[in-house]
Phi, psi and omega in degrees: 000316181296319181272012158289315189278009189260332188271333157321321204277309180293340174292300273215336166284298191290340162296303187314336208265330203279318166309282140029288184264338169296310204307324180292336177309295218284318181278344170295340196286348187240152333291165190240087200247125173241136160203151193299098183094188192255065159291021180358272182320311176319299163276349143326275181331286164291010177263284227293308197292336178287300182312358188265345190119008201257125203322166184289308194338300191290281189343303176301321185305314177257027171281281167313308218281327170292354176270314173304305174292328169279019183022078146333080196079347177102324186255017156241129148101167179262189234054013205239209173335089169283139188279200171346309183273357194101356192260182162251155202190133181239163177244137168208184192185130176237111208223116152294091173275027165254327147228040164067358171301153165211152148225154188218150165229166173223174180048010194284126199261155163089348190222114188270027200232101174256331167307320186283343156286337178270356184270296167347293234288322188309279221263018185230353174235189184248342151326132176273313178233149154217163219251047194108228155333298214303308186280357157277306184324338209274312178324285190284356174269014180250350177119005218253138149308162192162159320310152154211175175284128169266351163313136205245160186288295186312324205303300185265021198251303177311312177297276180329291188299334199279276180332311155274013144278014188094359199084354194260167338293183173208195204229025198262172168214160174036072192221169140209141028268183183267309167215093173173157189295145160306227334325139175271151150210176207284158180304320171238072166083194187279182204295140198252085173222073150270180217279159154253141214280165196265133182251221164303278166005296182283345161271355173263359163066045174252169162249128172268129186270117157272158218274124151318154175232358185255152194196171171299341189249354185248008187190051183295130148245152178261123167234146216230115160250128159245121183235130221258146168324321164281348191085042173227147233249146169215156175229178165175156200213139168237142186191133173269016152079182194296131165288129185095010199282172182291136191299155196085339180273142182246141176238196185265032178269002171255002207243113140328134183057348143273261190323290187215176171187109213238160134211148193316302196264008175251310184152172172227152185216156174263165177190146182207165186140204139322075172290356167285329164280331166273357167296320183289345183266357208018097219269302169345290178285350183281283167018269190307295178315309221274309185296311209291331168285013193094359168309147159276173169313320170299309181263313133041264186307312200289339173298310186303301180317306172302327179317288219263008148301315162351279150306315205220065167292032131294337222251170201237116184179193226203146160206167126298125194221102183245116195254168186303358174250023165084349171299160204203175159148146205239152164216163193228176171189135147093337194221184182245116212229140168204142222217126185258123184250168162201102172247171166337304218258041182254158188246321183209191171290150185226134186252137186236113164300104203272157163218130176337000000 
């Protein structure tokens, strides 16, 4: 009876210790940081502010914002992809997947810290985006420096050779002239808008493809999953957006569920590429939707990225895909997509290679 009862008692040890070491198992898998291209320092960066304990949200801030000082590829942060007129101009965005806040700006001029001003947008308006002027005034009455030129000496030397190519390429269509700087106006004349009539093409629901214009070196965005030491989740992305694009344009580094999108209880995601093609499909939130029905992170990414090939097998882009227990894994179209992690059972960062 006593060794019945000494061997119950060990079992009832050797369970407890076996929980015990799952569980440290289980909390070593955090934290986590993933990001879009081999942004190497950027996570570092936010591996150092998570590993001290510091939330992800604020972490994704000092992710991005190191990418930005270091103008990542030229297409982050300023001095970088100049639009039309010659300026730099930026988009960034910041989302809290534990309560769904996000804040974000575009088009934003004058002002280089752009995750900080969209993390402003967050915790000091009730607002999700703001917008141009209105988002640098904002920027700088929250503390932010300001005004200043984000233009770079490479910047306007790149805008300077574009202007004697001719303007080309550029991002105008059904315009003249076609190939050649403006002023534009519409190809036949003054504004037309009646319907257009339908032809074969449009009853067979096809699209006529323009030549990409995005490539790894004119339209890099850094978008940032961070999941924090409790396991909650933030995302964020930054970019000064498409080189050449027409001044006013917003692309999806500002679109919540295009660029990124986290919730707590499912996992988060990045995405860089054409955003004016990817935005419409929000890749991010399919991503995020896509886990929450049960996919892993592989087919997650590879359904969203097939949705808008579908449509546009021309177009050039990308997603991240990270579910809550930190498994990860990227899909593409169009490019050679490479994606940088720093997890516990990491020594430094590691770059991982998606193929179309």
């Amino acid at each position: 009876m006593a060794r019945s009862y000494l061997s119950l008692i060990l079992s009832t040890l050797l369970l407890l210790l076996t929980a015990a070491e799952a569980e440290q198992g289980k909390t070593k898998k955090f934290p986590v940081v993933v990001s879009t291209w081999p942004f190497l320092e950027a996570v570092r960066a936010a591996w150092r502010a998570v590993d001290n304990g510091i939330s992800a949200v604020d972490a994704v801030v000092e992710g991005c914002s190191a990418c930005e000082e270091l103008r990542c590829d030229g297409t982050v942060g300023p001095g970088g992809s100049p639009n039309e007129n010659g300026e730099t101009m930026l988009d960034a965005l910041v989302m809290d997947g534990v309560t769904m806040e996000v804040g974000a700006v575009a088009a934003m001029r004058y002002v280089k810290d752009g995750i900080r001003a969209a993390r402003l947008v967050m915790k000091h308006s009730q607002h999700t985006l703001l917008a141009g002027e209105g988002a640098s005034a904002f920027a700088i009455s929250m503390g932010l420096p300001g005004p200043m030129n984000l233009s770079s000496p490479e910047s306007l030397k790149k805008w300077l050779d574009w202007k004697e190519n001719r303007c080309q390429p550029n991002f105008r269509k059904n315009v003249v002239p076609a190939n050649d700087c403006g002023p534009y106006k519409p190809k036949h004349g003054g504004m037309d808008v009646s319907r257009d009539v339908c032809t074969v093409s449009c009853e067979m629901r096809t699209i006529e493809y323009r030549i990409p214009l995005v490539g790894p070196h004119n339209h890099d965005t850094i978008s940032m999953v961070v999941i924090d030491k409790m396991g909650h989740i933030a995302v964020g992305t930054s970019t000064n957006g498409a080189t050449y694009k027409i001044p006013g344009r917003v692309g999806d580094g500002p679109i919540a569920g295009s660029s990124a999108y986290a919730d707590d209880e499912v996992g988060g995601c990045g995405a860089t590429g054409d955003g004016d093609i990817m935005m419409r499909f929000l890749p991010c939130y399919q991503v995020v939707e896509s886990m929450r029905q049960g996919m892993k992170p592989e087919e997650a990414a590879k359904d969203a990225v097939s949705r808008i090939a579908r449509k546009f097998p021309d177009f050039v882009g990308a997603v991240v895909a990270v579910d809550k227990n930190g498994s990860h894994a990227g899909a593409c179209h169009g490019w050679t997509f490479q994606y940088s992690v720093q997890s516990p059972d990491m020594d430094d960062v590691q770059v991982f290679t998606v193929l179309p």
